[in-house]
C-alpha positions in Angstrom: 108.9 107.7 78.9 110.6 108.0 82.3 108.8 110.4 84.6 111.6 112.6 85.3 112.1 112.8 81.4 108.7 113.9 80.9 108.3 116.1 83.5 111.6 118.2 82.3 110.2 117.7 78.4 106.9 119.6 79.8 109.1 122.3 81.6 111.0 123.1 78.6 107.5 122.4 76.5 105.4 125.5 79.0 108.8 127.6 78.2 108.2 127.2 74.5 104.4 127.9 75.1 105.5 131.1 77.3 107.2 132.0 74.1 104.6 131.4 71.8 101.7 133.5 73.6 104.2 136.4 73.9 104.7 136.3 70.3 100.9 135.8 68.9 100.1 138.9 71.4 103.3 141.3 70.2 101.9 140.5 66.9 98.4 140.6 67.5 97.9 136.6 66.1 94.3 135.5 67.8 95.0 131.8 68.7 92.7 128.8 71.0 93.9 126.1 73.0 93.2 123.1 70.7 92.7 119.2 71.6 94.2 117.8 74.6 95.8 121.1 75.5 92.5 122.6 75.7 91.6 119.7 77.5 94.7 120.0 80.2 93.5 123.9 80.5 90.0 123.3 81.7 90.9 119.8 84.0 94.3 120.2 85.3 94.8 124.4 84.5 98.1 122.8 83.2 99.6 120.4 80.6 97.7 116.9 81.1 99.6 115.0 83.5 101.1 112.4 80.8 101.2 114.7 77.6 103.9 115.3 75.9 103.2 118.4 73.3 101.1 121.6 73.1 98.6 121.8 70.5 96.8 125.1 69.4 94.3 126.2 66.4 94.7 129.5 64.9 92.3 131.1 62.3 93.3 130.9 58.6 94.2 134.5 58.2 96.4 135.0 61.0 98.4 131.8 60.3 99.1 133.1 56.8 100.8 135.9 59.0 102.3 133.5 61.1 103.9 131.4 58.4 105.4 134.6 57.3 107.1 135.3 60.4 109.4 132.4 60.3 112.8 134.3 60.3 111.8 136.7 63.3 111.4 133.3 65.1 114.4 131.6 63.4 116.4 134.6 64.4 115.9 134.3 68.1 118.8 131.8 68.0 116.3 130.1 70.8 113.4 128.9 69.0 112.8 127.7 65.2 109.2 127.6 63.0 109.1 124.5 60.8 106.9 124.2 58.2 106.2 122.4 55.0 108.8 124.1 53.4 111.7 122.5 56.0 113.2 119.9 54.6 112.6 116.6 55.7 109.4 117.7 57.7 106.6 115.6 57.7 103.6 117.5 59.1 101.1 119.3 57.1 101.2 121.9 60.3 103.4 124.6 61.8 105.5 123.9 64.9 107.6 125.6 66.9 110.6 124.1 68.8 113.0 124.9 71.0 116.7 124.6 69.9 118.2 123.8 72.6 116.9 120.2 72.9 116.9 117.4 70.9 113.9 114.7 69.7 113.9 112.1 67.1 110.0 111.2 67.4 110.9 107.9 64.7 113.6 106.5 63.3 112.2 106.3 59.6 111.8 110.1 59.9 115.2 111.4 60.6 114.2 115.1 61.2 115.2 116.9 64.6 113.3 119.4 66.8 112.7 120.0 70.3 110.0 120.3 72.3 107.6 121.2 70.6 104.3 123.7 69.8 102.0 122.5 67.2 100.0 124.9 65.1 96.9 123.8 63.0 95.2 126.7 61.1 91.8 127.2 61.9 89.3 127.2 58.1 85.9 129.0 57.9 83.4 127.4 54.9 80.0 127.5 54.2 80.1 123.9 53.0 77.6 121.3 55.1 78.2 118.3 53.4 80.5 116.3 55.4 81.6 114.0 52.8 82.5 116.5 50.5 84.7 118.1 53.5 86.3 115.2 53.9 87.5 114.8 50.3 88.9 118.6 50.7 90.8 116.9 54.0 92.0 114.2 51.9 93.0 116.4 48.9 94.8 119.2 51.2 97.1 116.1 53.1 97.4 114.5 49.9 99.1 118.1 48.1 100.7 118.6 51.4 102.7 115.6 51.6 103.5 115.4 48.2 105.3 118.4 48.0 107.2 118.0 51.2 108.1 114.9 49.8 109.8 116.6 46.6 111.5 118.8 48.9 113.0 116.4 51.0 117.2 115.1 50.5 117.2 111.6 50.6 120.7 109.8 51.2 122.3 106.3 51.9 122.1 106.8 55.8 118.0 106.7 55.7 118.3 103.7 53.1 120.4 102.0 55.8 118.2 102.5 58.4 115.3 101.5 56.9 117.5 98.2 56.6 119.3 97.8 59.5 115.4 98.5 61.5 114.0 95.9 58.6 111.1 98.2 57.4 110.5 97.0 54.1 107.9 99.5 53.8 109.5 102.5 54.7 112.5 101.5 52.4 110.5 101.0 49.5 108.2 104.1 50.5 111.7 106.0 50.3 112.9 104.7 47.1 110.0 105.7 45.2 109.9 108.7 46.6 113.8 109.3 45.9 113.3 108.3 42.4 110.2 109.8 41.6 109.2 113.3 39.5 110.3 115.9 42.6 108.8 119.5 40.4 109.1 121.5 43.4 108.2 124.7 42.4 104.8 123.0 41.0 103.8 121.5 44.1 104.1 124.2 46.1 102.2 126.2 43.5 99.3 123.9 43.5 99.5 123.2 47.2 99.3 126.8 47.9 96.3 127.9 45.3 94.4 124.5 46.7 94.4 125.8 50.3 93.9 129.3 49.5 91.0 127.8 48.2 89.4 125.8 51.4 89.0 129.3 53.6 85.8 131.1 53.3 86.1 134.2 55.0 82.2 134.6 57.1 81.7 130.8 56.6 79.5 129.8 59.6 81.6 126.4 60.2 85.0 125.9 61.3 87.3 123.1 60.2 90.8 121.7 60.8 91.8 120.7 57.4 95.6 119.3 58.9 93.7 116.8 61.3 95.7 113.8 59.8 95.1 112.0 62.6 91.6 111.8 64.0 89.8 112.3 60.3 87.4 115.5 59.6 87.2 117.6 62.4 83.9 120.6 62.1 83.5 122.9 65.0 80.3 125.3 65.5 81.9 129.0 64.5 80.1 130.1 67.6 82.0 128.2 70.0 85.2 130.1 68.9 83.7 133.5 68.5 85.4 134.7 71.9 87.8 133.6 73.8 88.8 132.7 77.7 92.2 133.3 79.5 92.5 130.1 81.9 94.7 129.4 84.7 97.6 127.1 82.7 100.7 126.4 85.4 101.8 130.1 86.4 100.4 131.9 83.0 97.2 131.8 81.4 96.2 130.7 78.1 93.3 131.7 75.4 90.6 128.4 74.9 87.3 129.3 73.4 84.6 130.4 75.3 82.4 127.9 74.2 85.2 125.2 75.4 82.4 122.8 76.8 80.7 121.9 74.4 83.8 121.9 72.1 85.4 119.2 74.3 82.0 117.5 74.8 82.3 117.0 70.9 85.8 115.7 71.4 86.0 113.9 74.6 82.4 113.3 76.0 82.5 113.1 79.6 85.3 115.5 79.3 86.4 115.3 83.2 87.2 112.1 83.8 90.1 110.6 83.4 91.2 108.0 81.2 91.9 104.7 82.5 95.5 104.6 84.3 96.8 102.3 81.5 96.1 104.9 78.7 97.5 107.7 80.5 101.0 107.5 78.2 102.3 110.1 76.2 101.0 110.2 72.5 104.3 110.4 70.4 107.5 108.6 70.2 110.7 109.0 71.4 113.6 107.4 69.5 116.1 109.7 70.8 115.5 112.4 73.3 118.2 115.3 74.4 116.6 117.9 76.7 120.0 120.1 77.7 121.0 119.7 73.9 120.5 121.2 70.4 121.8 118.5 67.9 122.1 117.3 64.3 120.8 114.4 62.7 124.8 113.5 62.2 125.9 113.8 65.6 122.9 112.0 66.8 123.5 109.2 65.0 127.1 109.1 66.3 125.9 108.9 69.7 123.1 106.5 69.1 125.9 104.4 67.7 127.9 104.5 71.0 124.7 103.6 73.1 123.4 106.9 74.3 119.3 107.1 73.6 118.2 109.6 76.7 119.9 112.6 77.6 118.3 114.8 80.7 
């Protein structure tokens, strides 16, 4: 990504996060800097130079009150929640975006949002066997993703796409999917008694049951007991107080940098609209005429 693409994305990204913070606190929501945001907070007291995303962990209880919030944020006219429930969403997390900007991460997932606020929930247990977490991970994306599949509209557009990009996979990933069982209301059923079922309220471990990407991720409860407010551009934001060692577990040698050739953003960009709120549709039209970067 362009430089002066991603340094407007991360302006309109910190005025999302402004957002955010003000909403947790109006509704008393306890949230942590989480990842590489964390990460950003203690080294640069900003976004990491070359990210492109916020990411933040909030414990199980409060993000069950989060999820139920959706319309107060929907009804800003600004700012949107998705969640499981939105159709066509792919992420076992919550995320807030900002409306008024437009990015197609990848072409086989044709779902718009803006920039963009991650939100993993936060799970206490008093399990220590790793391997059996790990199942739990496994079973929790595994209900996730089959019910947002169900819930998803599938047309000829995606189909041709999937063509016209020749990905065999995805196209046959999205026929079976199109023309499989789709018992909505059963998924979300089982979806939603199965998670209910990974917190244990006064478990002494912590674990990110959404980590998709990086595998099982365990914390020490005691590093997230309390909280810091750091420096993070011209506000402040919450990272636990025990953010050293949590980012030792995570990073290691947790100030340096990276080598210059893996400082890139993380995600992809196969359309990007930063003064604009679109649709899928009149993406698509203007992907058709050429336009792929809008600042």
């Amino acid at each position: 990504m362009e430089p002066e693409y991603l340094k407007k994305l991360q302006q309109k990204t910190l005025e999302t996060l402004k957002f955010a913070i003000r909403f947790f606190e109006q509704h008393g929501l306890s949230y942590y800097a989480y990842g590489g945001t964390c990460l950003g907070a203690v080294r640069h007291h900003n976004m990491i130079p070359w990210d492109d995303d916020v990411d933040l962990l909030m414990p199980y209880e409060d993000y069950q009150k989060f999820l139920k919030l959706k319309e107060e944020i929907d009804g800003t006219g600004k700012y949107k929640l998705l969640t499981p429930e939105t159709p066509g969403y792919y992420d076992p997390i919550c995320r807030i975006t900002d409306t008024g900007t437009s990015i197609w991460r990848y072409y086989m997932n044709p779902i718009i949002f803006g920039t963009q606020i991650d939100v993993f929930p936060l799970y206490e247990t008093d399990i220590d066997d790793d391997g059996k977490l790990t199942e739990m991970l496994n079973e929790n994306l595994s209900l996730t993703w089959r019910y947002q599949r169900a819930n998803q509209r599938y047309d000829w557009v995606r189909f041709k796409e999937n063509i016209r990009h020749r990905h065999l996979r995805g196209l046959l990933r999205n026929i079976k999917w199109a023309f499989s069982t789709r018992n909505v209301r059963k998924y979300k059923m089982e979806l939603d008694s199965f998670q209910s079922s990974l917190n244990t309220p006064g478990g002494h471990r912590l674990v990110n049951f959404a980590s998709y990407i990086y595998g099982l991720e365990t914390y020490d409860k005691e590093w997230f007991a309390k909280y810091i407010e750091m420096p993070f551009a011209d506000f402040t934001i919450r990272v636990p107080a025990g953010y050293d060692a949590y980012l030792k577990s995570v990073f290691g040698d947790y100030m340096q940098l990276p080598p210059v050739e893996k400082r890139n953003p993380a995600h992809g960009c196969y359309y990007i609209n930063l003064s604009e709120g679109l649709t899928i549709d009149e993406i698509r039209r203007r992907i058709s005429k050429g336009e792929r970067k809008v600042l």
